[in-house]
C-alpha positions in Angstrom: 0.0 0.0 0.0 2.8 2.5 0.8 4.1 1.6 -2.6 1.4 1.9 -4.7 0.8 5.6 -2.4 4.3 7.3 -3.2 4.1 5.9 -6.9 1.3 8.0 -7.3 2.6 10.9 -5.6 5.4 11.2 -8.2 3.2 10.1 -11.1 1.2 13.5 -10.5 4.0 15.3 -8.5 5.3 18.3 -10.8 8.7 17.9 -11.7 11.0 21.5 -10.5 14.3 21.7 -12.5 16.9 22.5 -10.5 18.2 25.6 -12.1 15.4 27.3 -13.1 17.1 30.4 -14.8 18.6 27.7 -17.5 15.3 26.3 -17.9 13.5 29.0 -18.2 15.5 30.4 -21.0 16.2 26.8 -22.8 12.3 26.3 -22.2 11.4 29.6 -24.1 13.6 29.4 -26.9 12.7 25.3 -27.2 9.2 26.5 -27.2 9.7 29.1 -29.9 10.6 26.3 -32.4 14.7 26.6 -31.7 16.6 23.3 -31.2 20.6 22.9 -31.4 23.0 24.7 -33.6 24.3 21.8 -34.7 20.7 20.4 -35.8 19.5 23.5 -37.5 23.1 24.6 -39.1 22.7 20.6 -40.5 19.0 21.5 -41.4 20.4 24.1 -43.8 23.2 22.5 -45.4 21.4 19.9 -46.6 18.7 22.2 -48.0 21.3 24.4 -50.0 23.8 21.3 -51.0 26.7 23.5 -49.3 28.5 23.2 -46.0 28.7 26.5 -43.5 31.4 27.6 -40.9 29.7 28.9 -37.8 31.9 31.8 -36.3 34.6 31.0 -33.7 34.9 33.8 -32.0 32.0 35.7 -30.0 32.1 39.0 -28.0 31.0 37.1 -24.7 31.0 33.9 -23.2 27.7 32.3 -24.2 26.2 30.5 -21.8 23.4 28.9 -24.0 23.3 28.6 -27.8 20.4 27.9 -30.1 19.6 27.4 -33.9 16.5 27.0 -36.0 16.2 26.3 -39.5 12.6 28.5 -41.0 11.2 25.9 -43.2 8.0 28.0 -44.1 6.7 31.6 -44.1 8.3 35.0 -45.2 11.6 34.0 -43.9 11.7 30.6 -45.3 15.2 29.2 -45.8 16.4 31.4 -43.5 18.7 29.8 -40.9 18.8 31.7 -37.3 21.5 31.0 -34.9 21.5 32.5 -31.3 24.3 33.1 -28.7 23.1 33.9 -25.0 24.6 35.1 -22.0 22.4 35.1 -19.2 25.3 36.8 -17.1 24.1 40.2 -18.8 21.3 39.0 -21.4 23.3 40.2 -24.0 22.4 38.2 -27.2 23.7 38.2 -30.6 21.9 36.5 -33.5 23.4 35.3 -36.5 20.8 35.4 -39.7 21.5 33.5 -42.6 20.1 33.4 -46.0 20.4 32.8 -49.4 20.4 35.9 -51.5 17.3 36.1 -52.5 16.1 36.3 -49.2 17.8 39.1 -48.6 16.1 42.3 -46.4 18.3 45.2 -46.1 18.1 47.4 -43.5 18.0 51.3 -44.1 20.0 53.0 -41.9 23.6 52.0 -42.8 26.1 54.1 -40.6 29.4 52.8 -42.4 31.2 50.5 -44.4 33.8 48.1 -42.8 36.4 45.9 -44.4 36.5 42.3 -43.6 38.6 39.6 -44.6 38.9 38.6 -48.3 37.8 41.8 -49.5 34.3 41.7 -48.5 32.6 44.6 -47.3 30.1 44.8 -44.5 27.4 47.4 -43.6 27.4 48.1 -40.1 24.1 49.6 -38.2 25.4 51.3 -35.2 21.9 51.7 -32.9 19.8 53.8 -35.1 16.8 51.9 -35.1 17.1 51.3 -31.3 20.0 51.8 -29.2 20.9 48.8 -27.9 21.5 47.0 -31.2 24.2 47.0 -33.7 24.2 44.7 -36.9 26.8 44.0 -39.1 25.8 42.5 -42.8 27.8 41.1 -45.7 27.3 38.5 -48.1 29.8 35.2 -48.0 30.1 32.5 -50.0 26.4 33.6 -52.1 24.6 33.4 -48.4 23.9 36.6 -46.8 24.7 37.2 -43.2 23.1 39.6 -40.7 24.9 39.6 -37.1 23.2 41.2 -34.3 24.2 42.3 -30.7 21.1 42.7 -29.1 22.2 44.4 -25.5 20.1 45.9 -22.3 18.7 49.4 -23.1 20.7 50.5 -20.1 24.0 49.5 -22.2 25.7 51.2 -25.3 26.0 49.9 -28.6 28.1 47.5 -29.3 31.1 49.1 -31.3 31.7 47.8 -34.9 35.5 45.9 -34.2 33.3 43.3 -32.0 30.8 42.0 -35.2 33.8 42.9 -37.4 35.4 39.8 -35.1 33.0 37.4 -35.4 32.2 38.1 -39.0 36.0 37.7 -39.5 36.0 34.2 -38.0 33.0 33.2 -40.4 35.0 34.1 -43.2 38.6 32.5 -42.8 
């Protein structure tokens, strides 16, 4: 009797994760449709026939990473990669397209140089002012990297995308 009792407890007993900041954010973005790097970046090669090089170097520490592959709508083909650390809630999101898809913001502030002779647009927090993108086009994919920060922070400065863009490139 006291087995069958505490089996059902725990059959109907909620389950608490221990570190509910973690879960919390894995939960939302897992709910959102976002699954691994790995499995999304995969999701997109094999769409396009080509292999991608995820950058190697971030401006922070992430302390989660998340990727999804948009298999339908406006942004189909698009693949979105996304680099958390809950330290600070910075973010930056990596975009990824094929030309075609392309959507090019307005309000370029200025042109940087980047490896192999490509140039990139920077967007220095016009549109909001906590968020600075970088965008180029690699490899006939387009790229939009974005440093999404607290409104309480600056802008992240051009160097840092320039960075990460960098170690997409080479």
């Amino acid at each position: 009797m006291i087995k069958l009792l505490l089996f059902s407890l725990l059959m109907f007993a909620p389950l608490q994760p221990l570190n509910t900041d973690v879960d919390i954010i894995t939960s939302s973005y897992l709910n959102s449709g976002f699954t691994t790097i790995e499995k999304a970046t995969t999701q997109y090669e094999k769409e396009f026939n080509l292999i991608l090089k995820i950058p190697d170097t971030l401006p922070f520490n992430p302390t989660h990473s998340f990727g999804r592959y948009i298999d339908r709508g406006y942004f189909k083909g698009t693949l979105e990669l996304e680099y958390v650390d809950s330290s600070n809630m910075d973010v930056l999101v990596i975009w990824l397209a094929q030309k075609e898809h392309e959507v090019l913001p307005l309000n370029i502030t200025k042109q940087v140089s980047l490896e192999g002779g490509i140039i990139g647009k920077f967007i220095e927090g016009k549109e909001h002012a906590s968020i600075s993108k970088l965008k180029f086009e690699y490899e006939g994919n387009y790229y939009m990297i974005e440093y999404i920060r607290a409104l309480s922070k600056p802008y992240v400065k051009a160097e840092s995308l320039v960075n990460v863009a960098n170690s997409i490139i080479h």
